[in-house]
N, C-alpha and C positions, 0 to 999 in steps of 0.2 A: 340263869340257865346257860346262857353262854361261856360264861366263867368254867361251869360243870362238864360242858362239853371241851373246853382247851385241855383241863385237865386229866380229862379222859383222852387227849388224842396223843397228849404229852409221852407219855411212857412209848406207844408204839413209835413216833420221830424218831427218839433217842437211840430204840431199838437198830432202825433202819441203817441211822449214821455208825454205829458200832460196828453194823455187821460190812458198809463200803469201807473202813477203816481196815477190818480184815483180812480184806479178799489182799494174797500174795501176790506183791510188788514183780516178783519172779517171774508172774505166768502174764502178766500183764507184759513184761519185757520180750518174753518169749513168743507170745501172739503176734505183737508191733512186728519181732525180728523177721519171720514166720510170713507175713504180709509183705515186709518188705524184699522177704529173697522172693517168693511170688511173682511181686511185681517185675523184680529185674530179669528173672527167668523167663516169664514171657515175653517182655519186652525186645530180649536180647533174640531169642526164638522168633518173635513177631520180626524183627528187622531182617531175619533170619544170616549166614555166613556166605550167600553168595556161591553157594557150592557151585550148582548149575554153571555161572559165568566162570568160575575157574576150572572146573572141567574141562570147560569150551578152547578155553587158553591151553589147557594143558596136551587137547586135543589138535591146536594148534599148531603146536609146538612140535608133534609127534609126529604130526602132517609134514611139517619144513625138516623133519630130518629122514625121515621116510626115505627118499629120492637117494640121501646121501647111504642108509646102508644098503640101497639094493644096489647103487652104483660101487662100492667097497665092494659087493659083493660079485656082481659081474667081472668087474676089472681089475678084483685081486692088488694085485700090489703094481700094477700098471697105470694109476694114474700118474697125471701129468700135474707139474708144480703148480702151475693157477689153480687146477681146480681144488688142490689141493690148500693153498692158501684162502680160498675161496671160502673152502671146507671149513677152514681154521677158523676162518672169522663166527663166519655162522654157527658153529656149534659152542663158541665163547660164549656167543647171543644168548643160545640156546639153553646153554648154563648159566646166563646170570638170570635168566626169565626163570625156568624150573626155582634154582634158588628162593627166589622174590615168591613165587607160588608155596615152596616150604616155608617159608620162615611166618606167611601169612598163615597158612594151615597150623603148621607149632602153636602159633598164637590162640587162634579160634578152637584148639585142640586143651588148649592149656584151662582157657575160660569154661569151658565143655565138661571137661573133667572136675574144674573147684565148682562148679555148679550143681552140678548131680550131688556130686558128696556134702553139698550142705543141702540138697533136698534130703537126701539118705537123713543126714544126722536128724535135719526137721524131724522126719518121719516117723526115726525112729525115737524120737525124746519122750520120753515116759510123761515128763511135765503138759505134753501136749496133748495126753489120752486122760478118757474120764472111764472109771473104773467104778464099781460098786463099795470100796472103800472111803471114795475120795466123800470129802465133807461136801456139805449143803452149798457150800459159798462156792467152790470149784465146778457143782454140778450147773449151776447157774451161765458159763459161759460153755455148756455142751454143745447148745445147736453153732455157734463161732467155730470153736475146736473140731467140729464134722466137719466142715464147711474148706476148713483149712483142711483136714488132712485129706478131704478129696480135691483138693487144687493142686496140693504136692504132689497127688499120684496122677497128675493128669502134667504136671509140667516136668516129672520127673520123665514118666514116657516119651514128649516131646525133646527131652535133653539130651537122655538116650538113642533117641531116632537121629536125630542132629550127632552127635557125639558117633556114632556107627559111619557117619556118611563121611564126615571129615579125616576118620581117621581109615577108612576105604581109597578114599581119593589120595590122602597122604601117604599111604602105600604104593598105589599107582606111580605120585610124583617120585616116590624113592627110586620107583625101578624104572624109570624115564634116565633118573639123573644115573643111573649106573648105567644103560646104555648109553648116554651121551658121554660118560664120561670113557666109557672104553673107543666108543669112537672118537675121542679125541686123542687118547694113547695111539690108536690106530694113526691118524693124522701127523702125530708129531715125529713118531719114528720113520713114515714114508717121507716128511720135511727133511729129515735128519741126512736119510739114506740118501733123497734127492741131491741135496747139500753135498754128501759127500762125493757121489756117483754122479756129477752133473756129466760129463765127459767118460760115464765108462758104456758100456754096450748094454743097451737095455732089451735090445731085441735084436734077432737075429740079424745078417746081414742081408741083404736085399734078394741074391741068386739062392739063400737057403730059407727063406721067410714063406710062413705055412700059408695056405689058403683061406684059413680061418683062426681068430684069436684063441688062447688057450682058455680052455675050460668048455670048447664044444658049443658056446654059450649063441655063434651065428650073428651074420653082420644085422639082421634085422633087429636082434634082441640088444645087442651094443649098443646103436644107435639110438634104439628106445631108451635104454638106461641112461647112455650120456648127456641127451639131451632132457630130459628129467631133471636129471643134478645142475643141468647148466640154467636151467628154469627156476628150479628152485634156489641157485645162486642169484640170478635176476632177482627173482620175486622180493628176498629178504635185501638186496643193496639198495632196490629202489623203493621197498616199505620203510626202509632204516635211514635213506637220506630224503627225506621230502622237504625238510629244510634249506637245505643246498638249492634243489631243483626250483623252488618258488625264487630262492634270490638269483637263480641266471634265469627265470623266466619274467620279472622282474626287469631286470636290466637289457631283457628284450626288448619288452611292452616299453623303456624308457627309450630306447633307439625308435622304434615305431614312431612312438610322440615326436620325436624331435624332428624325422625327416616331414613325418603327417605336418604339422604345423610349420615347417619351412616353405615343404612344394607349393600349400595354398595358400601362404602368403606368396610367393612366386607367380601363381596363376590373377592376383590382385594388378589391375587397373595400371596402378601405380608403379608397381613394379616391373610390373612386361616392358613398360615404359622405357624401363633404363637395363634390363638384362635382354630382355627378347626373348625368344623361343627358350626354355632351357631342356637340352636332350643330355638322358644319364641313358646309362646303357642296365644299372640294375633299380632305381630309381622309380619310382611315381608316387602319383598320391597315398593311395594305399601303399606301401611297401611291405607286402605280405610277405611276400619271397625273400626279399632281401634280411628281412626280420628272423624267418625261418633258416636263412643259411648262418647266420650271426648268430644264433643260438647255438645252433651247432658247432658252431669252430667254438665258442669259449666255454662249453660244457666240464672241459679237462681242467679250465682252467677251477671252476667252482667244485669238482668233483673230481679227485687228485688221487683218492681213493679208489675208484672207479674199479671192477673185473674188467677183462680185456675185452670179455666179448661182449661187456657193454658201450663198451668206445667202439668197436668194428660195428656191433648194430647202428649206434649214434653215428660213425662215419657213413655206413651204406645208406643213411636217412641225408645224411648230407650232400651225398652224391647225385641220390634221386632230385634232391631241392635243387641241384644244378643244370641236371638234364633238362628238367621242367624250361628252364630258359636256354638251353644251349638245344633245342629240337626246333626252335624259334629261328635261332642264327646260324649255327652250324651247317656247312655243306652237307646231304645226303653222306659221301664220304666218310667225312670227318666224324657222320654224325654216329654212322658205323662203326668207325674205329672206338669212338667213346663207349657206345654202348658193348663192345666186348672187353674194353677196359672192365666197366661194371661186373660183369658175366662172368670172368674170371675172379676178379675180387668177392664175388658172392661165393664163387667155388672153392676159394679158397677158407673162406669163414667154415662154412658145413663141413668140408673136407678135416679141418683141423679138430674138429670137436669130436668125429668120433675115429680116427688113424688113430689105430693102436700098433699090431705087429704082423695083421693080416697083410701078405702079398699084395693084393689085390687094390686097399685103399693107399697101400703105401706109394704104389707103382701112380695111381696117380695125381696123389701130391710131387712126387719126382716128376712127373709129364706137367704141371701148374708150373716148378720151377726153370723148367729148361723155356717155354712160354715167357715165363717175364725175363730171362735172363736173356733173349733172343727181343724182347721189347725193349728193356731199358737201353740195351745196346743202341737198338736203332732211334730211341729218344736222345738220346746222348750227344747224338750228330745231328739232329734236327732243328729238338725242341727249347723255346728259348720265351720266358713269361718274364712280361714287361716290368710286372709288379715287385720282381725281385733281381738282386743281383746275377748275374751269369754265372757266377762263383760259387751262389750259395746252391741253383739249379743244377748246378755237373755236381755239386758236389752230392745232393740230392740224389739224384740220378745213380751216382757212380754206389753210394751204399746199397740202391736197391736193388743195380746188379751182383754186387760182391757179397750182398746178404742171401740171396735167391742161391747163388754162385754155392756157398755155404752152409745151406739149408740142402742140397741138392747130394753134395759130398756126406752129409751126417746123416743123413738117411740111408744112402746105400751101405754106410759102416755099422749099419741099427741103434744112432741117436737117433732116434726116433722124437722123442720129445723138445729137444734144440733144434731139431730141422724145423718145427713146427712154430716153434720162436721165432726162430731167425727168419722163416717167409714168410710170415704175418707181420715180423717187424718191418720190414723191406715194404711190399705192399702197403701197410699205413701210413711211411713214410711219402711213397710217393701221391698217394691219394689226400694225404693229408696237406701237404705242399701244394695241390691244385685247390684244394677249398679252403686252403689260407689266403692262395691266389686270388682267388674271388671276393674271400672277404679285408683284404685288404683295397680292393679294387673299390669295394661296396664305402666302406669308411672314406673314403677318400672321395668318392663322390660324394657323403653327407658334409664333411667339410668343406668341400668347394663350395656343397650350396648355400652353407650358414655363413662362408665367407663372403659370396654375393649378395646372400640377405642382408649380411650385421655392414655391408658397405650402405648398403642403399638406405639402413637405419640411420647411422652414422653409430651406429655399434663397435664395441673391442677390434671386431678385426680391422675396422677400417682408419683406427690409428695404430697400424701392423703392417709391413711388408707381406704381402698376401706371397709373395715366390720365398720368401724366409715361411711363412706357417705351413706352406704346400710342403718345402721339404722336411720341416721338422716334425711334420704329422707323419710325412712319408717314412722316415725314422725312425721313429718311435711306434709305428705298426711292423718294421721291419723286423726291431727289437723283441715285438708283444709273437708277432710271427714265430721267433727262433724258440721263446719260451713255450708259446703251446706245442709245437712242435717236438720238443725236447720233451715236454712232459707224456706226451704221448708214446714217444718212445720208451720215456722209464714206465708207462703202466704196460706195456708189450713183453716187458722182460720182467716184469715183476719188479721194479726196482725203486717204487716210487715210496714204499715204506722205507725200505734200507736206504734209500740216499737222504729221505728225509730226516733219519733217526741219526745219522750218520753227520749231517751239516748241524744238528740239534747238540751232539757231542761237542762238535769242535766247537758252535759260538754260549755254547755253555760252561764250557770247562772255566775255572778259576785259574786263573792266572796272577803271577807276582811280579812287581816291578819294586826292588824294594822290598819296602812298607808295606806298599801300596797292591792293594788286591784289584783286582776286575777280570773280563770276558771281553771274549771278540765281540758277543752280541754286542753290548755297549759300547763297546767302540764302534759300531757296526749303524747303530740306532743314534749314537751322539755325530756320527760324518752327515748322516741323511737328513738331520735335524739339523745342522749348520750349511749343507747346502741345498736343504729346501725355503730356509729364513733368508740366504742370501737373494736363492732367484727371487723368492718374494718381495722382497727391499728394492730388488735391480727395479723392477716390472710395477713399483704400485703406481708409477703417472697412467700407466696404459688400464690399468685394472680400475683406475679411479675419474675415468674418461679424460683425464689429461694430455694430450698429444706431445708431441717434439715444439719446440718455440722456435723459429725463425725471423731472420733479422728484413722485417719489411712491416710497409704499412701498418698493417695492424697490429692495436694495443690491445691484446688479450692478457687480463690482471689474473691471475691464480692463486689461488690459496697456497698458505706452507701447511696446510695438511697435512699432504704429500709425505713432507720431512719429517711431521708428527708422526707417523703413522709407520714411516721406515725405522723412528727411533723406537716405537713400540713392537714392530717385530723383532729385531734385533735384541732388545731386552728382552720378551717371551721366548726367543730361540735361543739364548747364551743359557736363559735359567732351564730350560729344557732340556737343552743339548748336555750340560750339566746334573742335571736330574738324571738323564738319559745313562750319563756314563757308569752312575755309580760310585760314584768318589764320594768317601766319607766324607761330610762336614769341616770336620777337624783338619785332614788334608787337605781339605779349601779351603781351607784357614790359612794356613802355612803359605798355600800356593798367592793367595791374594797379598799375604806380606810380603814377598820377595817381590809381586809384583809393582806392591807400594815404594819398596826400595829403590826399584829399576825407575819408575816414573819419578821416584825424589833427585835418582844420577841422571838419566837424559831423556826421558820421555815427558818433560814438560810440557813443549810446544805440542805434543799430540793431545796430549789431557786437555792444555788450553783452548785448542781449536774446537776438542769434540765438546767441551764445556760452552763455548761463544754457539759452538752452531746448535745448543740448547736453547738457551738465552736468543735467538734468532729467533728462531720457532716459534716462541710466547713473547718475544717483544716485536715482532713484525717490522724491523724497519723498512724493510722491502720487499717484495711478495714476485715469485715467478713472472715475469713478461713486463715487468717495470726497467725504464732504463737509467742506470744511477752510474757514477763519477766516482773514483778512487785512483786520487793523488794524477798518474799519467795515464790509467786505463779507464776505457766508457765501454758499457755496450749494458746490450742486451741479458736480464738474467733470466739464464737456463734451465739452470737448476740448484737449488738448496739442499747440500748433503750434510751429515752429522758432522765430517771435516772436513771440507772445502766447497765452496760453489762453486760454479762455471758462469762465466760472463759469454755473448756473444758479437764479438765485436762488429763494427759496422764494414770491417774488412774480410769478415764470413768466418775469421779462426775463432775459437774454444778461449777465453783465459780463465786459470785455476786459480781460485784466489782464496787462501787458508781462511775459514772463518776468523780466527782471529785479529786480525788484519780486518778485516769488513768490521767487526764490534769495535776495536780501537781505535783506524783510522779515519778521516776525517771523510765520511762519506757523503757525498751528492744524490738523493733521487731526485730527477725530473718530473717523474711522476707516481709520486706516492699519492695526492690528492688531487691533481687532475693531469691533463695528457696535452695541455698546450703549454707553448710556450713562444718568451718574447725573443726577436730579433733584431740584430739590427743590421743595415750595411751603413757604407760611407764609400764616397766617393767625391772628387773634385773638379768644380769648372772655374771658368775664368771671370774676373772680376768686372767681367764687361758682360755677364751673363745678366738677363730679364729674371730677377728672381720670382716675381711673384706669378710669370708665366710658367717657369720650371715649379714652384709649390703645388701650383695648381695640377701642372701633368703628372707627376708624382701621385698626387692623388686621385687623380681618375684612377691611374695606374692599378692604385692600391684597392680601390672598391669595386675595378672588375677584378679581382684574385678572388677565387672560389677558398684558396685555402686559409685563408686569414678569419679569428672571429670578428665579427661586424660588430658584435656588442660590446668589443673592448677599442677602446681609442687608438688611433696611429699616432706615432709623430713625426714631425721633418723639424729639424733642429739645425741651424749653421752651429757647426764644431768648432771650426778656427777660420782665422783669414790668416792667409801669408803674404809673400811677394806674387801678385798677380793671378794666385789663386784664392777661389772660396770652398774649403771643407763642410760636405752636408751628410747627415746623420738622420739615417733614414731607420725609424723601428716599429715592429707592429705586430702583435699576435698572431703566429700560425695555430692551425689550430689542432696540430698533430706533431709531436718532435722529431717522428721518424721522416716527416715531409718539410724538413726545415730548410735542407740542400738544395731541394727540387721547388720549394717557393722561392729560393735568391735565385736561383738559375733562370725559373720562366719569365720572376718579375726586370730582373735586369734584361733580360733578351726581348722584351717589350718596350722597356726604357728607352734602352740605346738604337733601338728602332727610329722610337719619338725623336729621340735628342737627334736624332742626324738629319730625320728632316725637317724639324728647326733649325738646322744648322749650328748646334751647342754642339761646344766641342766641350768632352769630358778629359780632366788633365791628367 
């Protein structure tokens, strides 16, 4: 019965697999495909393109140029070159953002569109509809094929909505970038014009200058405009350089550290001890102030780039950071006269931003120059800061007259916009020179105190000439001074792009010597690399707490490190300074054979020596502060160079003595393994002398001498006998070589004491 029954179920099996065997490979590929656009279609929907956020940007964007066409549009063809550079930058900006917004939109526009049209073709594929025609086995996957083709029309709508919004907004960005781009036509031809017209008359002359700017536009509506554009110039330098700003706020907070952590160690126990009260005049624990003026002076130096009227802001913040301490010390008087210093320099910042060719702002910026021209004068004969040379302060002084002097004439001729240079230049010059003044005042009092700190450590400084680091700090701020200073002035005149661009030319250009190709840079980069390895080499005993060696007492042993360490920069900086230049290979090929040649005819004895004072190095036979013998010279050694050491003799001179020579000739250390040594004297009595009375005094003699070791034996030896005399030979460990002079001297001036009154006559 079971049998009857497989048999029977047989036939229908066979049916079944026939009919999966049927069903078209085709529709089955087309369902998968069909699922799979599906899936990627909402996916790519579901993560959606970010429209919202790029609007917001694009709304941005439109925000930051704003400012700039209603200022074009108030002041017509009458701006001035900063802002107009200003302008430049910013709308470069502005165009490579727009850009980056297109070229993302293209994208998500691209995908948008091959999207939709493979939903469309899904849609429409006949293969994926069930019809009254189609066979039994097609009708079988109906309810799937429903299923599918209401998801295409639900993801095709979805693609569509997306696809309308991107290519909306991508419209939008087109007509964004076509006004930015006309404002930048606009831009480069008033650069152009400026360029050419810097010197010709851009507004009327002073006795014929209207009441109000042309266009009826009113000083109130100017002034709103220009300061808009000058906002919106801020806004985009200082959202575009935040990089810059953390690294000089940074190197603030590292000044903060260093004084914070000197003053209290200074206010320690220990220390008060041996400095005493210490009074700075910008100085204390906290160094708030001082931190906030030192940010300020080297802002130019991290941000070079800088608009002008963010240095005149940054200087007016520096000014106030002064006052804060000068309303402290300052006379009532004096304190007066500073603060209309300020008063004016604030007048003149506002006044310059919106002076265009109205009478009225122009007359007084002319009344601001005739003011400083009548001050710098009378500073000229006064004023006199400690911090800097007298030379560099008239000379200071004297531009800020001759610039105001300057500014004052090109106004009443209707330069209008170089007056405005030239008295803002004038004015940061000399306000800039007062808060260099203070900040060099400021560094120099952290160097005093690290130099009274690192003494009482026994620190760097205090194996250094502290009146040699006072002046070469004071130097080298002199220097740091004339640079920010100078920098300041190229961003006043706009000049700090073109002189940059300009020094970039000259140490870039190629040049031919020959063969032989290179640039100033590299020669520029190979000088500074051979004389920063040098000072390194000069300086590593002090860098390496090694002091000066002097010829006394004490046996202080030193490593030849030192010499190791001078022969490894000097190799790192020839292979650098080399690297640095740029010289092919092949031509340092050439150059090191002719070199080889020259050392084959007479540079022997240099190769020898720098070769021995290698072989020094790693064979040690004598180590800094040991005293060794060579042939008629002794002393003291100095120092270990790659070609010669210095000995110091016991007569206080220097001798130079070529390594070679020290490896060849027959040299003496006294002490390479220990620091005593033996002596002896001799002297003679008479053969009627008590000798074993005079043995015996001798050696008393010898055991009160603190300088002799007690653990090594004396001796008293008779030398010779003669006619009527006895030679005696007296020898015993001192226990220092440097005190070997000063043990015969004390022990004989005690002897011959003894001996006389015994009545021994010495012969």
């Amino acid at each position: 019965m079971v049998a009857t029954f497989v048999k029977a179920q047989s036939p229908s099996n066979g049916s079944a697999d026939t009919s999966a065997k049927t069903i078209p490979d085709t529709l089955l590929f087309k369902i998968q495909k069909a699922q799979a656009a599906i899936t990627e279609v909402n996916a790519a929907n579901k993560k959606g393109y970010n429209v919202a956020g790029l609007r917001a940007n694009l709304k941005s964007i439109a925000d930051n140029i704003k400012p700039l066409q209603e200022d074009f549009k108030a002041s017509k063809d009458h701006i001035d070159t900063k802002s107009l550079q200003s302008y430049s930058l910013m709308l470069k900006d502005a165009h490579d953002q727009v850009g980056v917004l297109r070229n993302t939109l293209i994208k998500s526009n691209t995908d948008l569109q091959r999207m939709s049209q493979e939903v469309i073709d899904l849609s429409s594929d006949s293969l994926l509809t069930v019809t009254a025609k189609d066979d039994a086995e097609k009708k079988l996957y109906q309810g799937q094929l429903t299923e599918i083709k209401l998801k295409l029309q639900d993801a095709g709508k979805l693609t569509g909505d997306n696809l309308d919004r991107v290519s909306r907004l991508l419209a939008d960005v087109s007509a964004l970038d076509l006004v930015i781009n006309d404002l930048q036509s606009q831009t480069n031809d008033l650069l152009m014009r400026s360029g050419q017209m810097a010197f010709s008359k851009e507004a009327p002359y002073l006795w014929s200058a209207p009441l109000s700017d042309a266009g009826n536009q009113g000083i109130a509506k100017l002034i709103s405009s220009a300061f808009r554009g000058q906002q919106q110039i801020l806004a985009y330098f200082i959202s575009s350089t935040w990089d810059k700003r953390i690294l000089t706020i940074l190197f603030a907070a590292a000044f903060f550290l260093w004084v914070h952590v000197n003053f209290k160690k200074s206010l320690r126990t220990r220390y008060k001890r041996k400095l005493g009260e210490l009074k700075f005049e910008y100085l204390q624990l906290f160094p708030l102030l001082a931190t906030v003026i030192v940010l300020f002076n080297i802002t130019p130096l991290f941000e070079p780039d800088a608009p002008s009227l963010y240095i005149e802001i940054v200087q007016f913040m520096l000014l106030m950071a002064i006052s804060i301490h000068l309303k402290n010390t300052l006379p009532a008087t004096q304190l007066r006269y500073w603060w209309l210093i300020i008063g004016l320099y604030t007048a003149m910042i506002v006044i310059n931003v919106v002076v265009k060719s109205a009478l009225p702002l122009r007359f007084c910026l002319l009344g601001l120059n005739v003011v400083f021209v009548y001050m710098g004068v009378l500073m000229y004969k006064n004023v006199a800061i400690p911090q800097f040379s007298r030379r560099y302060v008239k000379g200071v002084l004297m531009f800020f007259v001759i610039s105001n002097g300057i500014a004052l004439l090109l106004n009443i001729f209707g330069r209008v916009s170089l007056a405005k240079v030239f008295g803002t230049t004038g004015v940061m010059g000399l306000t800039q020179m007062i808060g260099l003044a203070v900040f060099t005042q400021i560094i120099l009092d952290a160097v005093e105190l690290q130099i009274k700190i690192s003494s009482c450590d026994q620190g760097i400084f205090s194996r250094v000439s502290p009146t040699r680091t006072r002046a070469a700090a004071k130097k080298a701020l002199s220097v740091l001074a004339v640079i920010i200073w100078v920098m300041v002035f190229l961003i006043n005149l706009s000049l700090t792009a073109g002189t940059f661009s300009f020094l970039n030319a000259i140490l870039d250009k190629t040049r031919s010597f020959g063969s032989i190709h290179f640039t100033l840079g590299n020669l520029l980069f190979f000088c500074i690399i051979v004389y920063v390895a040098n000072q390194l080499q000069k300086h590593v005993p002090i860098l390496f707490g090694e002091g000066s060696v002097s010829y006394d007492g004490q046996v202080e042993h030193k490593s030849s490190k030192v010499a190791l360490i001078r022969l490894i920069i000097i190799v790192i900086g020839v292979l650098l300074a080399v690297t640095a230049s740029g010289l092919p290979m092949d031509k340092l090929t050439v150059v090191l054979g002719a070199l080889g040649v020259g050392i084959g005819l007479g540079m022997q004895n240099i190769v020898n020596n720098f070769v021995s004072g290698i072989i020094l190095i790693f064979e040690k036979p004598f180590r800094i502060g040991d005293f060794v013998e060579l042939a008629d010279k002794k002393g003291k050694v100095k120092d270990i160079g790659i070609r010669s050491s210095k000995l110091l003799s016991p007569q206080g001179s220097e001798v130079i003595i070529p390594n070679g020579d020290l490896l060849s000739g027959r040299l003496v250390n006294w002490t390479l393994s220990h620091d005593y040594v033996k002596t002896e004297l001799t002297f003679k009595v008479g053969t009627d002398t008590n000798l074993d009375i005079l043995y015996k005094l001798i050696g008393d003699e010898l055991k009160k001498s603190k300088q002799i070791m007690s653990n090594l034996p004396t001796e008293i030896l008779l030398n010779s006998i003669a006619a009527g005399a006895i030679e005696l030979k007296v020898m015993a460990w001192v226990n220092n070589i440097y005190i070997e002079a000063s043990f015969k001297s004390d022990f004989m001036f005690r002897l011959i004491k003894k001996l006389n009154e015994l009545e021994i006559k010495v012969l």
